[in-house]
C-alpha positions as CSV (number, residue, x, y, z in Angstrom):
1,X,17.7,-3.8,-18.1
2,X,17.6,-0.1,-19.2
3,X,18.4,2.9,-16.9
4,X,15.8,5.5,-17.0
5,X,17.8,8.4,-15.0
6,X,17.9,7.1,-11.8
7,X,15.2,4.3,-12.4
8,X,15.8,0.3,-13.9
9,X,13.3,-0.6,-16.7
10,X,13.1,-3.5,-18.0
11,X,14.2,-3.9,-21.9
12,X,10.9,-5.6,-22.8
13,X,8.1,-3.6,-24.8
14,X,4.9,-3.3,-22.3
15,X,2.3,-3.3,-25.4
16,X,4.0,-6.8,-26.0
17,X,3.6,-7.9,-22.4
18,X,0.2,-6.1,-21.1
19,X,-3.3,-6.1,-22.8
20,X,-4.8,-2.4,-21.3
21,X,-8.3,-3.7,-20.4
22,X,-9.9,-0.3,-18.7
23,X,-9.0,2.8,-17.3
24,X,-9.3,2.9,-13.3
25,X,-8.5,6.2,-12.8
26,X,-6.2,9.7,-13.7
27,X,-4.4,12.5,-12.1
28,X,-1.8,14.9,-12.4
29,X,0.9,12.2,-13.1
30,X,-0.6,9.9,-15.2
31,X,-3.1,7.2,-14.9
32,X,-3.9,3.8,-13.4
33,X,-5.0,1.2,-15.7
34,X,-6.5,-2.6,-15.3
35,X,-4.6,-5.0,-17.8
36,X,-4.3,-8.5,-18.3
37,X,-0.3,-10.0,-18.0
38,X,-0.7,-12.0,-21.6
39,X,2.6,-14.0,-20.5
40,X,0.0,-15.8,-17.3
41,X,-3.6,-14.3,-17.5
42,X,-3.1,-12.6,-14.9
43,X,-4.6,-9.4,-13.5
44,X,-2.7,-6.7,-12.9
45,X,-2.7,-2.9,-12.2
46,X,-0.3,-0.6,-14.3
47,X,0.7,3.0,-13.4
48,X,1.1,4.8,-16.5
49,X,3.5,8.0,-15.9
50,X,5.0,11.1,-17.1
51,X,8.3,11.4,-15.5
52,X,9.8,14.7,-15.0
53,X,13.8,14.9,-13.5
54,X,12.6,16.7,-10.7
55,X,10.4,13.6,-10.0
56,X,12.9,10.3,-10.7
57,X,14.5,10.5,-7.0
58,X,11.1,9.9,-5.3
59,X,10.0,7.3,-7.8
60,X,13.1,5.7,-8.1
61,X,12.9,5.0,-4.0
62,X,9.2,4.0,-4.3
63,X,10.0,1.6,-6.6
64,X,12.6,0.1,-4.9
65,X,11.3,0.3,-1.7
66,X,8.2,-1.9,-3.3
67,X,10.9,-4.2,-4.9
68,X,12.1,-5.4,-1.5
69,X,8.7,-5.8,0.0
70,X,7.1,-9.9,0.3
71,X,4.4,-9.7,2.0
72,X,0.7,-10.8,1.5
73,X,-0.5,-7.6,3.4
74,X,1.3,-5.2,1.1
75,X,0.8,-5.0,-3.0
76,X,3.2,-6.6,-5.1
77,X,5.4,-4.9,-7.3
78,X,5.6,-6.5,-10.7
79,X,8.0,-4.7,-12.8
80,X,9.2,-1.1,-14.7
81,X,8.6,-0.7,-18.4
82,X,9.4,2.5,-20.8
83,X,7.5,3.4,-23.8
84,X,7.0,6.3,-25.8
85,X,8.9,8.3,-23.2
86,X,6.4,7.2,-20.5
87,X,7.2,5.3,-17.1
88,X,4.7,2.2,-16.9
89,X,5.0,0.5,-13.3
90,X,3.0,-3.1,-13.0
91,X,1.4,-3.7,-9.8
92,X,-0.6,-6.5,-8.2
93,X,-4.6,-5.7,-8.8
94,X,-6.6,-5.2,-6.2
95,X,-10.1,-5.1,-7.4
96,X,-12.0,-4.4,-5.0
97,X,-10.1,-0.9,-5.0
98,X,-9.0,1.5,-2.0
99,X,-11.2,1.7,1.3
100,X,-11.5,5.4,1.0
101,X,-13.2,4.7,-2.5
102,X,-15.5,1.6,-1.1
103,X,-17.0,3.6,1.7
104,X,-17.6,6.4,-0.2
105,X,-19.7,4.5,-3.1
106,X,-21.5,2.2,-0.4
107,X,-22.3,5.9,1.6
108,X,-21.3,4.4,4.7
109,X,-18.7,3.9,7.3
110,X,-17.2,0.8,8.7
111,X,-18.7,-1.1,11.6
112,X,-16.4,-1.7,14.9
113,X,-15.8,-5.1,13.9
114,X,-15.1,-4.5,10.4
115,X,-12.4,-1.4,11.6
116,X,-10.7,-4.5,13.6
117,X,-10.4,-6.5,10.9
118,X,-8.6,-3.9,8.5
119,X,-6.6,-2.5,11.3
120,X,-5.4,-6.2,12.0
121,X,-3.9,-6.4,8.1
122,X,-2.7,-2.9,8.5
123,X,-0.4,-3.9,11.5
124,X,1.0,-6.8,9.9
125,X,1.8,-4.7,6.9
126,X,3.4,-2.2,9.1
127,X,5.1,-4.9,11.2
128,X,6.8,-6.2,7.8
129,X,7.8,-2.8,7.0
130,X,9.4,-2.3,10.7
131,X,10.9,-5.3,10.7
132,X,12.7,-4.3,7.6
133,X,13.4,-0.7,8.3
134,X,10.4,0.7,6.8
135,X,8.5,3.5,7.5
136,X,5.1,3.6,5.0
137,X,4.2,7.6,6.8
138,X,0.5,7.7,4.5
139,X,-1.6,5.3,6.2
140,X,-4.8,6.0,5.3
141,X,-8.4,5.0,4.0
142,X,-7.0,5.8,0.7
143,X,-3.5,4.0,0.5
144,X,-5.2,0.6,1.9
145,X,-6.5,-1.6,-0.9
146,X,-9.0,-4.3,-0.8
147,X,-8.8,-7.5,-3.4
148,X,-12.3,-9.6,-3.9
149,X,-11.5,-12.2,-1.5
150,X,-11.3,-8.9,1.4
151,X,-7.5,-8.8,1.9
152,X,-6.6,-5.3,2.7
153,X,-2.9,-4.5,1.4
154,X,-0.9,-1.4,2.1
155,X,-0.5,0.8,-0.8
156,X,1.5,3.7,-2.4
157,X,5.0,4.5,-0.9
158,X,5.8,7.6,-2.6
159,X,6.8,9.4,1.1
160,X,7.9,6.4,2.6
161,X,11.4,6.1,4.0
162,X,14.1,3.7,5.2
163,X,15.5,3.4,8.6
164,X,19.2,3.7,9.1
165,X,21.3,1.7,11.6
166,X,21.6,4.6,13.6
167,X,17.7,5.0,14.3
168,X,17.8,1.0,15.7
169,X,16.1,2.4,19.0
170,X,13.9,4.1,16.8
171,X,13.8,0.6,15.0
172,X,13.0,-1.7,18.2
173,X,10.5,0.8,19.9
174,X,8.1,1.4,16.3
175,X,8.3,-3.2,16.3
176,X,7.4,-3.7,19.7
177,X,4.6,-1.1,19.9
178,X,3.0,-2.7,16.3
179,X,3.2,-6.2,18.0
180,X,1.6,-4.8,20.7
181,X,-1.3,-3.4,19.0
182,X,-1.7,-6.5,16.6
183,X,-2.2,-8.7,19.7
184,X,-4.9,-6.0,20.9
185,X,-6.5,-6.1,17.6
186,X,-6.6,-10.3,17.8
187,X,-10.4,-10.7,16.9
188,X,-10.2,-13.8,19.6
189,X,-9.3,-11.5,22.2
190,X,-11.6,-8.6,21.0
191,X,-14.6,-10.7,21.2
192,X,-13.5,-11.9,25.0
193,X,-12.7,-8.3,26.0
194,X,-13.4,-6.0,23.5
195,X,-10.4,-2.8,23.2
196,X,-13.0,-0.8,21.0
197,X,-16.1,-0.3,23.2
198,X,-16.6,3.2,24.5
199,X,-13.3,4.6,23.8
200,X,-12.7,3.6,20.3
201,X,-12.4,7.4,19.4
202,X,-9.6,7.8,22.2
203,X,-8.2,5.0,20.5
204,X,-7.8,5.1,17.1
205,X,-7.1,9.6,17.8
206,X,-4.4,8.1,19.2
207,X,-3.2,5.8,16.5
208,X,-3.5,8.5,14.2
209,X,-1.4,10.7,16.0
210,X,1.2,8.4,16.6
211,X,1.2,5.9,13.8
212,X,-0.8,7.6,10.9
213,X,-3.4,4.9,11.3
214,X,-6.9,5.8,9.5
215,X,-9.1,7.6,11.3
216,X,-10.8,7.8,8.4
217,X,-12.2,4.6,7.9
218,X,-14.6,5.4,11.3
């Protein structure tokens, strides 16, 4: 394992490892690539970066923020690569891509139900987090991905932060209030006595404010 700075690679050459298959998208950091894992045929989605010193503290607490996180509802980290002086960070694929993107190709919003449904897989992702002392702080439309079987993960930690012993009220108030809402988003008990009806916008205002849930997927 090499040290990059502040950030564990692994020894391994990526271009060994990775076929690059197509670009998915670019910004001011890097780009996001689709490439096949040669080692198991697998998918998988690889953050290619340029790294400046200024940036390794932030990455360096994504990544291992990421490293600690097993859960179906949030996307697995696969590893830390260096080549040719650039950062390459494998992720689980999700092909479906974010929600943000989905609605805006489709030119159209989600229906009530379907808002359930990713808010439900939300919540548990933020329940994992909480439980582990986790705060994700960029929920939105554009930080939740969709695979092609419909599972909606929680995405992109770059401003997330860690809970320290002395925040546990802090701690036990942010659990109970996400297992509250994750039994008020059961779909059994929304078709019974639907939470959404004529206040959904009081609602999910409210989330926003208080959780940074997506307002935006409405």
């Amino acid at each position: 394992m090499a040290q990059r700075g502040a950030i564990k690679t692994s020894l391994q050459d990526p271009t060994e490892l990775f076929e690059i298959l197509q670009k998915l998208g670019e910004g001011s950091y890097g780009a996001v690539f689709k490439a096949l894992d040669k080692r198991d045929g697998k998918t998988v989605a690889i953050k290619v970066l340029d790294v400046e010193n200024d940036d390794r503290v932030a990455l360096e607490k994504e990544i291992n923020i990421l490293k600690e996180c097993h859960s179906e509802y949030i996307v697995a980290y696969k590893g830390s690569y260096e080549k040719n002086g650039k950062l390459w960070i494998v992720m689980e694929y999700c092909g479906a891509g974010s929600l943000c993107d989905l609605m805006a190709i489709c030119d159209k919003r989600l229906s009530e139900e379907q808002i359930a449904i990713v808010m439900k897989m939300a919540l548990y992702g933020l329940r994992y987090l909480h439980e582990h002392k986790k705060i994700h702080r960029d929920i939105k439309s554009g930080n939740l991905l969709l695979n092609h079987e419909g599972d909606c993960k929680l995405a992109d930690f770059g401003v997330s932060a860690e809970l320290t012993t002395t925040m546990a009220k802090r701690k036990t108030v942010i659990v109970l209030l996400t297992g509250w809402l994750l039994k008020c988003c059961n779909l059994k008990n929304m078709m019974a006595r639907p939470i959404f009806g004529h206040w959904v916008s009081q609602l999910l205002s409210w989330l926003w404010e208080s959780l940074r849930m997506p307002v935006s997927i409405l």
